[in-house]
C-alpha positions as CSV (number, residue, x, y, z in Angstrom):
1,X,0.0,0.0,0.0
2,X,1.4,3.7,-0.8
3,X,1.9,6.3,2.0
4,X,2.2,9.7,1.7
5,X,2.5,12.1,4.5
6,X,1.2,15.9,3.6
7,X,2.8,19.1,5.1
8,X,0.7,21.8,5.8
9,X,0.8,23.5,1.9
10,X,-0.6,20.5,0.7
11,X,-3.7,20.3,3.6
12,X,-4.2,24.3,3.1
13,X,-3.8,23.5,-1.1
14,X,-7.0,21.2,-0.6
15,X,-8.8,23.5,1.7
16,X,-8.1,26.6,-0.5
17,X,-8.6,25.1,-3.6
18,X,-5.8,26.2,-4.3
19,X,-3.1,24.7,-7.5
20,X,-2.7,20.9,-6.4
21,X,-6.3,20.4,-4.6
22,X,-7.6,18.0,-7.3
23,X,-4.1,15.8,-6.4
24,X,-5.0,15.9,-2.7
25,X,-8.6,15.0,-3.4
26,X,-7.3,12.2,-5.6
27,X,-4.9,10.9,-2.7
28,X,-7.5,11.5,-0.2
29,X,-10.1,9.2,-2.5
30,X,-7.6,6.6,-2.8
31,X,-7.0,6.5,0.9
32,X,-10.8,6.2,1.8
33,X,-10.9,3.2,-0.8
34,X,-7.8,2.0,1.5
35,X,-5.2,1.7,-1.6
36,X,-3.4,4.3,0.6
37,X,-2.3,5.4,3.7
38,X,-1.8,9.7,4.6
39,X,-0.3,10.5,7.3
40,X,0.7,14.2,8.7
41,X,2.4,15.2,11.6
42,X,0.6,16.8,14.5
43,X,3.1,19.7,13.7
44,X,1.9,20.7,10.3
45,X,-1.4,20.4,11.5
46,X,-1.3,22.9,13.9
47,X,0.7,25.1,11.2
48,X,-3.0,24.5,9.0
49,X,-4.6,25.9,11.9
50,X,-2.4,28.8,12.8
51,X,-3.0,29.9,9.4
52,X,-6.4,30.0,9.0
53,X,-6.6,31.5,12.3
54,X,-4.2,34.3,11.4
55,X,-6.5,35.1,8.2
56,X,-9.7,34.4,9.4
57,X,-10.1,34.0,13.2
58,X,-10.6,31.3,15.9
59,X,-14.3,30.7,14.6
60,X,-13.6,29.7,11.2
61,X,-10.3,28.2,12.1
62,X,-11.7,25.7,14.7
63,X,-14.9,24.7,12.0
64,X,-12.8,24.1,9.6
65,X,-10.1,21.8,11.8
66,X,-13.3,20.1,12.6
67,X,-14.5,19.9,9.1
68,X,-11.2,18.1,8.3
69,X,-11.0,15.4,11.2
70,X,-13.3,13.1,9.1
71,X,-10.7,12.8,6.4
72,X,-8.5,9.7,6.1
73,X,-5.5,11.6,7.9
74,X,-3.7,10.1,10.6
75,X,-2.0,13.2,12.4
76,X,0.9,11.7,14.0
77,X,1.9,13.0,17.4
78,X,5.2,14.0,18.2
79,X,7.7,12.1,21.1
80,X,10.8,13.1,21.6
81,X,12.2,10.1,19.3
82,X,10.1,12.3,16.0
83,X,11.3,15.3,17.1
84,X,14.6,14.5,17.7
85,X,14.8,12.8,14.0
86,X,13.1,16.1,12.6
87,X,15.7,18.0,14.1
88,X,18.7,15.2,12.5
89,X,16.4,16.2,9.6
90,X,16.3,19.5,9.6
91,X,20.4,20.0,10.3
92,X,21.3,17.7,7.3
93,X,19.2,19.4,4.7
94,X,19.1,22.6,6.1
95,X,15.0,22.8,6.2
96,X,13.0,24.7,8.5
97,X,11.9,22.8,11.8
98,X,8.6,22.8,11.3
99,X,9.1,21.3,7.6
100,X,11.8,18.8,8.6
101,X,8.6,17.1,10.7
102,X,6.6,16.1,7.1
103,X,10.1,14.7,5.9
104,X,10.9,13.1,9.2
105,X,7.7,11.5,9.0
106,X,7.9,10.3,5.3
107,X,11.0,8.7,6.0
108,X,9.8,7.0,9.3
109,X,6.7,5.8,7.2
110,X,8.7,5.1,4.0
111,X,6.2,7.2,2.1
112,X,5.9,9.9,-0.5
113,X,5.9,13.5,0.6
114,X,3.0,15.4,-0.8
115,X,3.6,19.3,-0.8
116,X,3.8,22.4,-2.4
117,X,7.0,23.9,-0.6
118,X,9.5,25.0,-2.8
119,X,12.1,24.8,0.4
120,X,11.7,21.0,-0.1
121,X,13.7,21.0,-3.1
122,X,16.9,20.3,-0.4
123,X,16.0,17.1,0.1
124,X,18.0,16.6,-3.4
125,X,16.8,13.7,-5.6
126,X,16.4,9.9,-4.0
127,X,13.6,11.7,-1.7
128,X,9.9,10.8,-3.0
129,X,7.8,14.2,-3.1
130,X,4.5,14.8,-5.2
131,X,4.8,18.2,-6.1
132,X,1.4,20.4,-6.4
133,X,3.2,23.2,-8.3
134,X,6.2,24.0,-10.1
């Protein structure tokens, strides 16, 4: 079965409907048919939520977080083991902390990272990432 673990662009891509939703909606389908597995880390989920609560307010952020739990995402929690590979992570290809938490996880989970983060490109070639722009 494929995995792919989503970093905040890609949730806020699908939510947005934004360039890259249908792919997410496609993944999403997939996963709900169980040819799939998504994971995201508690981490980037919370980043989702920050920013819709930075553009919009608690209100909408919270119904919308809520509108999302029913989606075939398991949000990974982080122990000190993730976060301290995250941080390995994060010093080898040079990625922001909160980003190095969707790679850390796709690595732990051997599965394809889904995002539309250009800062991902560090991860040089080897690394599986569905892109959702160019």
């Amino acid at each position: 079965m494929n995995g792919y673990v989503l970093d905040a662009s890609a949730l806020l891509a699908l939510l947005q409907k934004k360039p890259g939703a249908a792919k997410v909606n496609e993944l999403l389908k997939d996963a709900i048919r169980k040819r799939s597995q998504i994971f995201m880390s508690a981490v980037n989920h919370g980043e989702v939520y920050g920013a819709i609560l930075r553009e919009y307010g608690q209100g909408r952020a919270r119904a919308t977080m809520s509108a999302v739990n029913p989606l075939p995402i398991e949000i990974e929690d982080v122990t000190s083991p993730r976060a301290f590979h995250a941080a390995e992570v994060k010093a080898l290809h040079k990625l922001y902390y909160v980003d190095s938490f969707a790679a850390a996880l796709a690595l732990e989970h051997k599965a394809t990272l889904v995002t539309s983060d250009s800062d991902f490109r560090r991860l040089k070639h080897g690394f599986p990432i569905v892109w959702l722009k160019n």
